[in-house]
C-alpha positions as CSV (number, residue, x, y, z in Angstrom):
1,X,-163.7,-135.4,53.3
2,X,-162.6,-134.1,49.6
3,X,-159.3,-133.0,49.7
4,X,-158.1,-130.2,49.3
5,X,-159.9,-128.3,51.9
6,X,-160.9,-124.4,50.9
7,X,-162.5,-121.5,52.6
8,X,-164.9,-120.0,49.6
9,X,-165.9,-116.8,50.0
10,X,-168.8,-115.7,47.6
11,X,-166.5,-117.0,44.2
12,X,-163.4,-116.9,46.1
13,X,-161.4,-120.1,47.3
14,X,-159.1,-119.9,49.7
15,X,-156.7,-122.7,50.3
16,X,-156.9,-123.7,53.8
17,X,-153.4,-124.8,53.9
18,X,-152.3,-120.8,53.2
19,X,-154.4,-119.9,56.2
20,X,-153.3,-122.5,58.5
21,X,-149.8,-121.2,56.8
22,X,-150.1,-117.9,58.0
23,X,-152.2,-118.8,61.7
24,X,-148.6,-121.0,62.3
25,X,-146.4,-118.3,61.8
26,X,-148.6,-115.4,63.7
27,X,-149.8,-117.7,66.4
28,X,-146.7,-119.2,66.9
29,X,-144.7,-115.8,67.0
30,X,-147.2,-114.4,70.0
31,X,-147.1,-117.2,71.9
32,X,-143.0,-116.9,71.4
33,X,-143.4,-113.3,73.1
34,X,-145.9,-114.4,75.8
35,X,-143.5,-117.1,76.8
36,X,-140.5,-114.2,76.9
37,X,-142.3,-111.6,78.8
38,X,-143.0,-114.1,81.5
39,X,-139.6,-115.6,81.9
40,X,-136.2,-114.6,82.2
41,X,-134.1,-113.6,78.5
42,X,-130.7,-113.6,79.2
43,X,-130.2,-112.2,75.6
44,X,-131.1,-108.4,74.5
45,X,-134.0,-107.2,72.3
46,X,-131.3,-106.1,70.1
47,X,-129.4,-109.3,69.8
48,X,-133.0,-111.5,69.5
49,X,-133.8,-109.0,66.2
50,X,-130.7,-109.9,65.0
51,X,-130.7,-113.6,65.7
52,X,-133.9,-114.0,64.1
53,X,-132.7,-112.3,61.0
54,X,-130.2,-115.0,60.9
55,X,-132.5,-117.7,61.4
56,X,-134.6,-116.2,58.9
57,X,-132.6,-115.9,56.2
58,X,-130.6,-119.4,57.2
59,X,-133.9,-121.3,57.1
60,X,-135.6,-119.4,53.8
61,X,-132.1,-120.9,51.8
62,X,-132.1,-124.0,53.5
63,X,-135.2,-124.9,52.9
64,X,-135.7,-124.0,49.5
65,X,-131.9,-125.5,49.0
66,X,-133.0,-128.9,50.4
67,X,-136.3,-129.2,48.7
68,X,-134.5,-128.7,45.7
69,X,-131.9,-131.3,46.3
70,X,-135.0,-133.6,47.6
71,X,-135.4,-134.3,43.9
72,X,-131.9,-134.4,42.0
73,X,-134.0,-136.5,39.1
74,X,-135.3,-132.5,38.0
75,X,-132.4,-130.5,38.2
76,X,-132.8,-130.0,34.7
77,X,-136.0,-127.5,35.7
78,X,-133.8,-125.6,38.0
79,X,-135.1,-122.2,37.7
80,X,-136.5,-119.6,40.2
81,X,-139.7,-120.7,39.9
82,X,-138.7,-124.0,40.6
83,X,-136.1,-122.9,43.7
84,X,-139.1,-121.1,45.4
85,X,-141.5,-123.9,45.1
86,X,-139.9,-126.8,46.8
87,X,-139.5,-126.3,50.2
88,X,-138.8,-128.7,53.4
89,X,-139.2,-128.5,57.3
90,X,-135.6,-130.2,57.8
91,X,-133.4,-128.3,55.7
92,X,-135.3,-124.8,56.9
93,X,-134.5,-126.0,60.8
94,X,-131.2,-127.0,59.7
95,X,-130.5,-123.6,57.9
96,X,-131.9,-121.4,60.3
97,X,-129.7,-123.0,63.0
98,X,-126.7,-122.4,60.9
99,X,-128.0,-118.8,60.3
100,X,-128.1,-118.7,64.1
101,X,-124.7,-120.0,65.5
102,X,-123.0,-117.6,62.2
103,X,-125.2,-114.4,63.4
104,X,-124.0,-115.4,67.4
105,X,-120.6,-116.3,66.7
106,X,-120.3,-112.6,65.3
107,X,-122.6,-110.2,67.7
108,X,-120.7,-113.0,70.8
109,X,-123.5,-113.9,72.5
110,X,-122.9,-117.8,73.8
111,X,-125.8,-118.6,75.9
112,X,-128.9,-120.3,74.3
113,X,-131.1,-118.5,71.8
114,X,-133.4,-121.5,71.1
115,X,-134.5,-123.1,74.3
116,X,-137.5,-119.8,73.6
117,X,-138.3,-120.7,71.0
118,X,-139.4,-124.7,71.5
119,X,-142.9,-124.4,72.6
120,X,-143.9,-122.3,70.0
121,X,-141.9,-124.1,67.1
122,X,-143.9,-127.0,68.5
123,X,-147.6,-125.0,67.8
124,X,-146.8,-123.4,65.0
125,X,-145.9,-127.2,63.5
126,X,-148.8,-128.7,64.8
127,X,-150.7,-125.9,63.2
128,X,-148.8,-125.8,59.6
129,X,-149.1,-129.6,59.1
130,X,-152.5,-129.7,60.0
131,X,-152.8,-127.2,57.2
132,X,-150.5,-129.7,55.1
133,X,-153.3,-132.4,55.6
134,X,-156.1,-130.7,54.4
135,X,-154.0,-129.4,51.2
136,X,-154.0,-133.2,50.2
137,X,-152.0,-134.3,47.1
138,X,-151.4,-130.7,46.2
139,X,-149.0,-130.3,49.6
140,X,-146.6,-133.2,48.4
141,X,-146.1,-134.5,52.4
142,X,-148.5,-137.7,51.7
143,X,-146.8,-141.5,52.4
144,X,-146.8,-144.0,50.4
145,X,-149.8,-146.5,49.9
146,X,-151.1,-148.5,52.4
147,X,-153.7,-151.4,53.4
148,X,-153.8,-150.3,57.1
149,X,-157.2,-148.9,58.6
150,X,-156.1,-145.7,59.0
151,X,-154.5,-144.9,55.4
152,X,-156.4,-141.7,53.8
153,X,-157.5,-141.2,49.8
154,X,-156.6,-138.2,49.3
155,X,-158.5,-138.0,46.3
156,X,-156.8,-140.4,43.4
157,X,-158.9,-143.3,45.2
158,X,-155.0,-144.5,46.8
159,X,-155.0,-144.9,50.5
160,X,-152.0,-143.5,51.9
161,X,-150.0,-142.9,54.8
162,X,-151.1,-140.3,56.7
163,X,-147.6,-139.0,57.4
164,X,-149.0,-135.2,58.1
165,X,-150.6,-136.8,60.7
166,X,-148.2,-138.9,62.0
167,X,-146.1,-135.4,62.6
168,X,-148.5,-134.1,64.0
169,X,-148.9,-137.1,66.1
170,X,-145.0,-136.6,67.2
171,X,-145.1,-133.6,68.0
172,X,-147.8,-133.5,70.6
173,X,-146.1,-136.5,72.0
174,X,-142.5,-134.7,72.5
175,X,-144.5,-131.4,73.7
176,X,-145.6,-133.6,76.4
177,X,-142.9,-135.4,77.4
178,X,-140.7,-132.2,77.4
179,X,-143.1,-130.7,79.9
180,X,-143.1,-133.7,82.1
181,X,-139.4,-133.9,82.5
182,X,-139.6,-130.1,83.2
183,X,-141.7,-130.8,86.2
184,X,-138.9,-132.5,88.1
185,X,-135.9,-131.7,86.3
186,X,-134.7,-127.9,84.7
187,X,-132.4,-128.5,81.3
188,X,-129.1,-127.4,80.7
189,X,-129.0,-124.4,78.9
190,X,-129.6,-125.1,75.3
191,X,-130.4,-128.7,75.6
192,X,-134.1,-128.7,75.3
193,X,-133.9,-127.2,71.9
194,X,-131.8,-130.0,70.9
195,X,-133.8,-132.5,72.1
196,X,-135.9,-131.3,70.1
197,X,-133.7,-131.1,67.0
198,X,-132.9,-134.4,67.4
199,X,-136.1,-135.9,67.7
200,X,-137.3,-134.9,65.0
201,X,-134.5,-135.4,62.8
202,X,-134.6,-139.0,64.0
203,X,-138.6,-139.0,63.3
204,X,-137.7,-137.5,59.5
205,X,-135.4,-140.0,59.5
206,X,-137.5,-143.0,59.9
207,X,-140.7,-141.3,58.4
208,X,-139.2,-140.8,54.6
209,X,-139.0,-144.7,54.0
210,X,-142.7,-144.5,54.1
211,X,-142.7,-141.4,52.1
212,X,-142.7,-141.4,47.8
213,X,-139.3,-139.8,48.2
214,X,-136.6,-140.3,45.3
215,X,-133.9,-142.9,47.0
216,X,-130.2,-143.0,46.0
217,X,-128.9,-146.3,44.8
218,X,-127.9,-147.1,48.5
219,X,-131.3,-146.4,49.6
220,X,-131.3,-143.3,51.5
221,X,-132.8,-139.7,50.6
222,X,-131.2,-135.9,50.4
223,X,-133.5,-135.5,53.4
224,X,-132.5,-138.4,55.1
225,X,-128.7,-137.5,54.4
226,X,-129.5,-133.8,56.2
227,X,-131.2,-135.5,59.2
228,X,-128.0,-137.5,59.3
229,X,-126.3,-134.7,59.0
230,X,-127.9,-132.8,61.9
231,X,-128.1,-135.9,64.2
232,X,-124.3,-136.1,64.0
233,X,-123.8,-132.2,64.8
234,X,-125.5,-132.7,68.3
235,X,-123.4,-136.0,68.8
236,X,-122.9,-134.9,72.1
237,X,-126.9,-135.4,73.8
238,X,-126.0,-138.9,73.2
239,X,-122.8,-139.2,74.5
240,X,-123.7,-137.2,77.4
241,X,-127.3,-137.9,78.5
242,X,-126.4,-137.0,81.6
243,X,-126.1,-133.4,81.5
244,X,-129.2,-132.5,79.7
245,X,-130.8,-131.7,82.7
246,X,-130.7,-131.7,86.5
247,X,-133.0,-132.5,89.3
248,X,-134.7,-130.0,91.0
249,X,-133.5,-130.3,94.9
């Protein structure tokens, strides 16, 4: 495969990471509306616009925020071009749940707004890193070298990590467990969107060692640091497992 993967059309080259880009967002946001018009909402159409201004504008500055600070070695090209090309998964879920609990805590609405939204968060992931893949070396989300049978030149002749995949990998993985527990136990209210948080915080966690990140002296990345972060804010899904969810009777 030569990487990276375009649509041309006559002497036009699309970028199939833009469309797979796009597909995750659109995709993603029908399947979020299918899923609420077939089960109960507890929150008004109102509130939801509102909400997902919040986690909107929370996760456009956190992720652009954190993909700056992902590389502290080139704050001397801090510049808008340079905030509105680094961006990162973590720090945009990590924003746009700040956005969310802010916009909440104002409009008082205290039941779960995310729980909704975890299916199609998963799809439209699965979609926009398979679209990270294709982009190659021009995407940035390659690992590190590697000798292992499955590593992937991306184009320089190096055999890398396929970490894109390896996401992609997780996330079909935690899709299906997530629907297995659901078929004999219904979550607390708000807990399957953290477990969902938290997985993948913990899989960021472990997946930037093998990732040509820049380390601090005591070995750890900005991104690492956030996932930290995050894993410490839901403290509480580990020191009650229990009450994640109950069996059906």
């Amino acid at each position: 495969m030569h990487f990276p993967v375009d649509i041309t059309i006559g002497k036009a080259h699309i970028p199939v990471h833009f469309v797979c880009e796009t597909l995750a967002y659109a995709i993603g946001y029908r399947y979020y509306t299918y899923l609420r018009k077939h089960q109960q909402d507890n929150i008004s159409d109102h509130n939801r616009i509102i909400i997902f201004i919040g986690a909107a504008l929370g996760g456009f500055l956190g992720s652009h925020i954190l993909g700056v600070l992902e590389r502290p070695d080139l704050f001397t090209e801090m510049g808008w071009v340079y905030f509105m090309g680094n961006t990162t998964i973590v720090g945009g879920l990590l924003g746009g749940l700040l956005g969310v609990e802010l916009v909440k805590k104002q409009i008082g609405v205290t039941t779960s707004s995310g729980d909704l939204m975890v299916y199609p968060l998963i799809l439209a992931m699965i979609i926009g890193r398979t679209g990270c893949f294709l982009a190659g070396l021009k995407d940035g989300t390659y690992g590190t070298a590697t000798s292992l049978p499955w590593g992937v030149n991306f184009g320089d002749g190096i055999y890398r990590h396929p970490t894109n995949l390896y996401e992609i990998l997780f996330w079909i993985c935690l899709w299906i467990v997530l629907l297995l527990i659901e078929r004999k136990h219904q979550f607390a209210d708000g807990y399957k969107f953290k477990l969902l948080m938290v997985s993948y915080l913990l899989f960021r966690f472990a997946d930037e060692f093998i990732k040509p990140d820049y380390f601090f002296s005591f070995g750890l990345s900005s991104i690492q640091l956030a996932c930290i972060a995050g894993i410490l804010y839901y403290y509480k899904v580990f020191i009650y497992p229990s009450k994640i969810a109950t069996t059906y009777a």
